[in-house]
N, CA, C and O atoms as a Tinker XYZ file with bonds, in Angstrom:
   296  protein
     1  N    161.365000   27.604000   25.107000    73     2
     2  CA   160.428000   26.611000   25.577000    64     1     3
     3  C    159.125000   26.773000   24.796000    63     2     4     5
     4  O    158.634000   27.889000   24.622000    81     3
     5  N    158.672000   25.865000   24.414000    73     3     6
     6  CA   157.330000   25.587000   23.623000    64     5     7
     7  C    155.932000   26.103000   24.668000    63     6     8     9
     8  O    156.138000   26.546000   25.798000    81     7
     9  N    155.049000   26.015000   24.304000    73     7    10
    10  CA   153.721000   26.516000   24.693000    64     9    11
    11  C    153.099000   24.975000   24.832000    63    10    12    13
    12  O    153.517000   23.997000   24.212000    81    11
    13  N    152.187000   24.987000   25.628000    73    11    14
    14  CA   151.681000   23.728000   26.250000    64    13    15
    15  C    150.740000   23.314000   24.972000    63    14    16    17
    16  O    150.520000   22.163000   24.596000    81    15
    17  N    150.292000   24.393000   24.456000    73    15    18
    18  CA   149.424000   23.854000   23.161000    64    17    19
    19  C    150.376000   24.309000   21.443000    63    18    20    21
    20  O    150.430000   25.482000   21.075000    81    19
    21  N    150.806000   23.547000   20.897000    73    19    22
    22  CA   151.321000   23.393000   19.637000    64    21    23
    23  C    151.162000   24.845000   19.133000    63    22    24    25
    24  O    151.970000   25.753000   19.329000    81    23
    25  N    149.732000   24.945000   18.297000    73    23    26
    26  CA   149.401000   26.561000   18.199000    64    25    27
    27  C    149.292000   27.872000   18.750000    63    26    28    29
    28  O    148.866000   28.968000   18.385000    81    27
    29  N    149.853000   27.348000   19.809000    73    27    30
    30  CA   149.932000   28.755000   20.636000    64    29    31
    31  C    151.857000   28.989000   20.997000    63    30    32    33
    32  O    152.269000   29.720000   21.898000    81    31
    33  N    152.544000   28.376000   20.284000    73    31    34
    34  CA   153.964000   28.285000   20.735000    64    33    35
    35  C    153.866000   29.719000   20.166000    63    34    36    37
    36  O    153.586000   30.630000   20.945000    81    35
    37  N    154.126000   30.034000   18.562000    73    35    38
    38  CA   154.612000   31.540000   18.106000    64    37    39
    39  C    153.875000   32.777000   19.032000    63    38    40    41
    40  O    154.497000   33.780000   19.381000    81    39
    41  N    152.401000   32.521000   19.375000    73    39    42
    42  CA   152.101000   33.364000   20.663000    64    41    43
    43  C    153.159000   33.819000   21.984000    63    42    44    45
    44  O    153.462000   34.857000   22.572000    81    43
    45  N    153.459000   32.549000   22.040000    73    43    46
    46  CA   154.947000   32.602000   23.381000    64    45    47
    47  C    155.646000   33.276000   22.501000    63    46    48    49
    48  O    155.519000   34.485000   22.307000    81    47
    49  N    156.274000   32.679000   22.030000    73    47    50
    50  CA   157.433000   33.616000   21.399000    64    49    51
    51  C    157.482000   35.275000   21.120000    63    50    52    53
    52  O    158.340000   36.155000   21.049000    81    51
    53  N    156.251000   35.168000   21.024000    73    51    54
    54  CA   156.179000   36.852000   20.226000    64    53    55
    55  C    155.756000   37.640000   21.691000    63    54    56    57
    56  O    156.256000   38.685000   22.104000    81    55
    57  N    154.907000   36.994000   22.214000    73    55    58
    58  CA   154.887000   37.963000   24.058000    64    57    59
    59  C    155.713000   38.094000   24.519000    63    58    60    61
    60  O    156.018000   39.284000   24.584000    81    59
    61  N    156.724000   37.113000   25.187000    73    59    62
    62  CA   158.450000   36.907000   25.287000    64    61    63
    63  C    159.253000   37.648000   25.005000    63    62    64    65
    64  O    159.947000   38.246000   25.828000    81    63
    65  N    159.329000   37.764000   23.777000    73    63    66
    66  CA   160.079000   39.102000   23.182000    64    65    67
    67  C    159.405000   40.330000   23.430000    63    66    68    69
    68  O    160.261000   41.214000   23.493000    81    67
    69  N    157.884000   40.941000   23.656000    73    67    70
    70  CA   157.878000   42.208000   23.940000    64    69    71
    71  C    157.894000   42.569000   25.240000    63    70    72    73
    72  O    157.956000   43.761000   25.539000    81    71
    73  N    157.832000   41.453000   26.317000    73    71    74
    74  CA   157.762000   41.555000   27.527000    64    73    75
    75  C    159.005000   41.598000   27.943000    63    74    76    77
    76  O    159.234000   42.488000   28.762000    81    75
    77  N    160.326000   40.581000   27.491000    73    75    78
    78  CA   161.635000   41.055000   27.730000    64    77    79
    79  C    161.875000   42.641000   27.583000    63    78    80    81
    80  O    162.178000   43.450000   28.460000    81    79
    81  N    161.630000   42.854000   26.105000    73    79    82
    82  CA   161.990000   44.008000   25.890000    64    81    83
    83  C    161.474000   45.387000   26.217000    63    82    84    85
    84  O    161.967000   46.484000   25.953000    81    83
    85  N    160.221000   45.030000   26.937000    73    83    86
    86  CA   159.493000   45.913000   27.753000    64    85    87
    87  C    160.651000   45.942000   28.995000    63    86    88    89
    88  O    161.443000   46.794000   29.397000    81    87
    89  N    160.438000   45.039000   29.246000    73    87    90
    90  CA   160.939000   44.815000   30.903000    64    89    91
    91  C    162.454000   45.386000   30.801000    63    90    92    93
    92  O    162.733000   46.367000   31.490000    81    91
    93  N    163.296000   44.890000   30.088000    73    91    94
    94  CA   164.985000   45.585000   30.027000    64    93    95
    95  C    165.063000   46.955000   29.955000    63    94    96    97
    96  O    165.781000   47.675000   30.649000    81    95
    97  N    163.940000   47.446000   28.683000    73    95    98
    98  CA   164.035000   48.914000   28.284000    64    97    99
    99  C    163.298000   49.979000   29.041000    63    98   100   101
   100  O    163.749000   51.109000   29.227000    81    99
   101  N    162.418000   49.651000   29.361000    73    99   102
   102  CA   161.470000   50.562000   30.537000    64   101   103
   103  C    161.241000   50.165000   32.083000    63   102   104   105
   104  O    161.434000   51.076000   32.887000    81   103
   105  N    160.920000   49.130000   32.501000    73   103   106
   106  CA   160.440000   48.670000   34.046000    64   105   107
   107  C    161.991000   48.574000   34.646000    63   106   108   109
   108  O    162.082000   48.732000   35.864000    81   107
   109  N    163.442000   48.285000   33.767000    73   107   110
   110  CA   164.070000   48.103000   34.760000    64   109   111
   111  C    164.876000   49.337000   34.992000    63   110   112   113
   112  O    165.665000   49.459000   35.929000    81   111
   113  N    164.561000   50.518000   33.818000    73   111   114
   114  CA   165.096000   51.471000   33.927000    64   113   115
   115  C    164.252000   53.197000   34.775000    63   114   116   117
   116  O    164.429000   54.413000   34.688000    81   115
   117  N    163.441000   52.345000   35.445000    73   115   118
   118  CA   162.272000   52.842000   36.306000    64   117   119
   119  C    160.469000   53.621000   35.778000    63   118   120   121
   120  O    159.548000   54.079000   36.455000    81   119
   121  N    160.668000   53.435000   34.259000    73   119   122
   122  CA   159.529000   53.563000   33.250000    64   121   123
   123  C    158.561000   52.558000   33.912000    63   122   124   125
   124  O    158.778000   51.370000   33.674000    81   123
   125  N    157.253000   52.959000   34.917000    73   123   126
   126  CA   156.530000   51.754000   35.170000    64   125   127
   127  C    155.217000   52.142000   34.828000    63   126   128   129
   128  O    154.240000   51.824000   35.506000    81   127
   129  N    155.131000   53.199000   33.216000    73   127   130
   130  CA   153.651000   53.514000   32.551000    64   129   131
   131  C    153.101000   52.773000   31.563000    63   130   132   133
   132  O    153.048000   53.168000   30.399000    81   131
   133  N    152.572000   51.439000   32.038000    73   131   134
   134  CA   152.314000   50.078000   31.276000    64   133   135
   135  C    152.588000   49.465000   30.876000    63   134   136   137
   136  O    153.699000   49.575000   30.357000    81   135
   137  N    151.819000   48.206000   30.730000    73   135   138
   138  CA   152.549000   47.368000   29.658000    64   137   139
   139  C    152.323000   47.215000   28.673000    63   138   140   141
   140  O    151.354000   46.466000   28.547000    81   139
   141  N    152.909000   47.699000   27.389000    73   139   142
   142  CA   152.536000   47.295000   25.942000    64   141   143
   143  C    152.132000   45.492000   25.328000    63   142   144   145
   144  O    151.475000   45.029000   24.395000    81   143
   145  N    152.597000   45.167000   25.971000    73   143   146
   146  CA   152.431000   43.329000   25.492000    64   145   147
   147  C    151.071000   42.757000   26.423000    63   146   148   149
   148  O    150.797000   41.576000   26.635000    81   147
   149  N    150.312000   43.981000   26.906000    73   147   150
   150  CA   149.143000   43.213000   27.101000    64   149   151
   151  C    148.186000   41.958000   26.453000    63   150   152   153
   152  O    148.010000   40.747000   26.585000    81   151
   153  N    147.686000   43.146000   25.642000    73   151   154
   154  CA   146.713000   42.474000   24.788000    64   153   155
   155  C    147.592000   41.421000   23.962000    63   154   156   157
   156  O    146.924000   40.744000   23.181000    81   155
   157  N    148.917000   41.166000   23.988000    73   155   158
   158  CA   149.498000   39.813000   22.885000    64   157   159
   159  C    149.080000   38.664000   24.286000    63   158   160   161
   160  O    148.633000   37.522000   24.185000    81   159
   161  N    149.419000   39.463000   25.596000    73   159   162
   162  CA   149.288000   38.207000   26.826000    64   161   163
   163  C    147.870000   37.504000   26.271000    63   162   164   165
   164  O    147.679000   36.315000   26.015000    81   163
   165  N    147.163000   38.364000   26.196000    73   163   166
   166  CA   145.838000   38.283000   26.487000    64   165   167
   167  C    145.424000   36.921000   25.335000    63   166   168   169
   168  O    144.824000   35.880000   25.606000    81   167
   169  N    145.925000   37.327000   24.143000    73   167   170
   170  CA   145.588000   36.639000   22.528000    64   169   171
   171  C    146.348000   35.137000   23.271000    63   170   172   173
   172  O    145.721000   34.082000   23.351000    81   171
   173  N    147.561000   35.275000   23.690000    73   171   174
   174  CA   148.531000   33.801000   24.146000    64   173   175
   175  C    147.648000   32.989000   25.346000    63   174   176   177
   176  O    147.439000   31.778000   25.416000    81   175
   177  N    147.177000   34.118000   26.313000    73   175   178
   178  CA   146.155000   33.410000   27.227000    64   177   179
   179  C    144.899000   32.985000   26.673000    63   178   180   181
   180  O    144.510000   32.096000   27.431000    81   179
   181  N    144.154000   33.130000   25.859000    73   179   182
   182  CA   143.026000   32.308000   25.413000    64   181   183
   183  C    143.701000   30.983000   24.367000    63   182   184   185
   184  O    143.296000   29.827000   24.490000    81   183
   185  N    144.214000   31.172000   23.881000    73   183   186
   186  CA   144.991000   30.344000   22.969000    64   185   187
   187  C    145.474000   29.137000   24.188000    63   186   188   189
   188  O    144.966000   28.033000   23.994000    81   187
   189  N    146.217000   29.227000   25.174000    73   187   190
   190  CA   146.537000   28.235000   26.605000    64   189   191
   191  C    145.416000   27.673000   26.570000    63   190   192   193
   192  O    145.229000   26.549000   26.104000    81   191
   193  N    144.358000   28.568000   27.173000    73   191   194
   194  CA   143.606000   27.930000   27.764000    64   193   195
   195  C    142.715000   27.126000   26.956000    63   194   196   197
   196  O    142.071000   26.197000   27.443000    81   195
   197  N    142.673000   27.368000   26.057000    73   195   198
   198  CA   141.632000   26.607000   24.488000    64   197   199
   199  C    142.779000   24.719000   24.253000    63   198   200   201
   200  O    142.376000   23.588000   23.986000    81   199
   201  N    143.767000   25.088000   24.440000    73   199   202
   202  CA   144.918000   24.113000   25.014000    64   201   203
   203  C    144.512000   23.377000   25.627000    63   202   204   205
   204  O    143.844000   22.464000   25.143000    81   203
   205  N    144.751000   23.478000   26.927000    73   203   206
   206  CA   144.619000   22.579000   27.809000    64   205   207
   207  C    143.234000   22.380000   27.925000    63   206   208   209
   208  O    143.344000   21.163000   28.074000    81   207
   209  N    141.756000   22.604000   27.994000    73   207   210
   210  CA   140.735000   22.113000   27.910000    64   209   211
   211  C    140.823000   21.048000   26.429000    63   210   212   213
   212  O    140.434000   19.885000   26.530000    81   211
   213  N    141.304000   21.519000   25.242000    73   211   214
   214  CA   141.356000   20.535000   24.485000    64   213   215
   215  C    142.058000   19.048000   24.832000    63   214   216   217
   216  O    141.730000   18.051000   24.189000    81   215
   217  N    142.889000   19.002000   25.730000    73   215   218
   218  CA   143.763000   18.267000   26.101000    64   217   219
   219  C    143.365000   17.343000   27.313000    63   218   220   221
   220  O    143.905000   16.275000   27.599000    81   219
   221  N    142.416000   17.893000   27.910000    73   219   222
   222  CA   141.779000   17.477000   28.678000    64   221   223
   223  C    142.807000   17.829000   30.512000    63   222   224   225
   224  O    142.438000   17.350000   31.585000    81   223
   225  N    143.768000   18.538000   30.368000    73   223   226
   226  CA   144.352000   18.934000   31.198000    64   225   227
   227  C    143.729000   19.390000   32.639000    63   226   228   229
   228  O    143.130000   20.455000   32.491000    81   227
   229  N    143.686000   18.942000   33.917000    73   227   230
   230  CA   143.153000   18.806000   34.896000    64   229   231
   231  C    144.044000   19.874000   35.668000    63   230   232   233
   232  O    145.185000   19.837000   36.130000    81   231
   233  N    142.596000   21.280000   35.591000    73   231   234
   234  CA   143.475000   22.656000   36.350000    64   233   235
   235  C    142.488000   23.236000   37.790000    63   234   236   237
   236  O    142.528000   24.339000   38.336000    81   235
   237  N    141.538000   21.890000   38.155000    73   235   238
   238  CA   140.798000   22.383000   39.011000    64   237   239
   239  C    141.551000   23.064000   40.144000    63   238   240   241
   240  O    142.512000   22.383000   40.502000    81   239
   241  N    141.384000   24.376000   40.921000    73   239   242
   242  CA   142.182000   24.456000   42.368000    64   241   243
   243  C    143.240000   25.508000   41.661000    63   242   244   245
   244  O    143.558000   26.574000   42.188000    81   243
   245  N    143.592000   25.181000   40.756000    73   243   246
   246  CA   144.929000   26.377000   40.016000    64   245   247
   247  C    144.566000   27.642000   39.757000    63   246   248   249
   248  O    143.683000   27.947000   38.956000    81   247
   249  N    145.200000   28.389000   40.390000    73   247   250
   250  CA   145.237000   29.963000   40.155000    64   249   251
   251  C    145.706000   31.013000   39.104000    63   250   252   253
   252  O    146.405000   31.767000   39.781000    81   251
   253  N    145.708000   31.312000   38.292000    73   251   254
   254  CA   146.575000   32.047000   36.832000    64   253   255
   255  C    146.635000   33.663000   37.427000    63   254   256   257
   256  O    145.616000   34.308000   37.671000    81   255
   257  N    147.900000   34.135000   37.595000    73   255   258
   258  CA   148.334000   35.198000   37.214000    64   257   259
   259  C    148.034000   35.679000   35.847000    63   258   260   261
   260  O    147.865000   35.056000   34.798000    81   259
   261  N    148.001000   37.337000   36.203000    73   259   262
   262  CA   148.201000   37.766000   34.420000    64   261   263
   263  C    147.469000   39.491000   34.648000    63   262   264   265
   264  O    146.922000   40.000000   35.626000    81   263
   265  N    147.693000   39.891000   33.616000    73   263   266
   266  CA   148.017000   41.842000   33.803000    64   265   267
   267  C    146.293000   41.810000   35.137000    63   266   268   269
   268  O    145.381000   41.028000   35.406000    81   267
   269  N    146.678000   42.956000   35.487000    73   267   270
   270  CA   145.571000   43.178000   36.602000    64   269   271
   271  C    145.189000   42.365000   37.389000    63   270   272   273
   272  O    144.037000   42.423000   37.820000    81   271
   273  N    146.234000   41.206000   37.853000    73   271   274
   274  CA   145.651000   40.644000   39.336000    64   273   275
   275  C    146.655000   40.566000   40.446000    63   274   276   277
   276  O    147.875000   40.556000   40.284000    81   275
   277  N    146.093000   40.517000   41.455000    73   275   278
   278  CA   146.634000   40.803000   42.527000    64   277   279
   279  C    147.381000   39.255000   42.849000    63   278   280   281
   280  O    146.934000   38.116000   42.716000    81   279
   281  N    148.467000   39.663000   43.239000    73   279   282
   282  CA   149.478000   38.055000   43.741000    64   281   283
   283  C    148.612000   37.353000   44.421000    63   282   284   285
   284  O    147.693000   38.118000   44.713000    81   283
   285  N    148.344000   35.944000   44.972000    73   283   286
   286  CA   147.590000   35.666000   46.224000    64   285   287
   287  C    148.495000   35.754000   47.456000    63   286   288   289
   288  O    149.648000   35.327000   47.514000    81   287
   289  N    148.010000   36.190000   48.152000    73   287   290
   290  CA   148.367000   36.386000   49.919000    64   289   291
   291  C    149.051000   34.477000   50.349000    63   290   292   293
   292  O    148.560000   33.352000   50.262000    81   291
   293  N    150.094000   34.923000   50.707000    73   291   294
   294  CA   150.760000   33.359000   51.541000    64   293   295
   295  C    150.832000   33.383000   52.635000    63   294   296
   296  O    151.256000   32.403000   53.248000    81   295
């Protein structure tokens, strides 16, 4: 699946792959001492968000997950 902004697709792609492969090789094999694909989240999350403000994309009220936050309470 593509990235909401054109230039930020190979960003997806390349977090994707270290976060799978984080996740198969360490988190599911009970390794839960970080995540290496932070900082790529981080580079893919400004890149989104530079996206959709260019786009004019309407995110008032929306909440973003992402490393260090807490789920919201339901």
């Amino acid at each position: 699946m593509n990235s909401v902004g054109e230039g930020c697709t190979d960003l997806k792609r390349e977090y994707d792959q270290c976060f799978n492969r984080w996740f198969a090789e360490k988190f599911l094999k009970g390794d839960r001492s970080g995540d290496p694909c932070t900082e790529m989240f981080k580079k893919y999350q400004v890149c989104v968000q530079k996206a959709i403000k260019d786009k004019d994309i309407p995110i008032d009220g929306v909440e973003f997950m992402g490393p260090n936050k807490e789920k919201p309470e339901s």
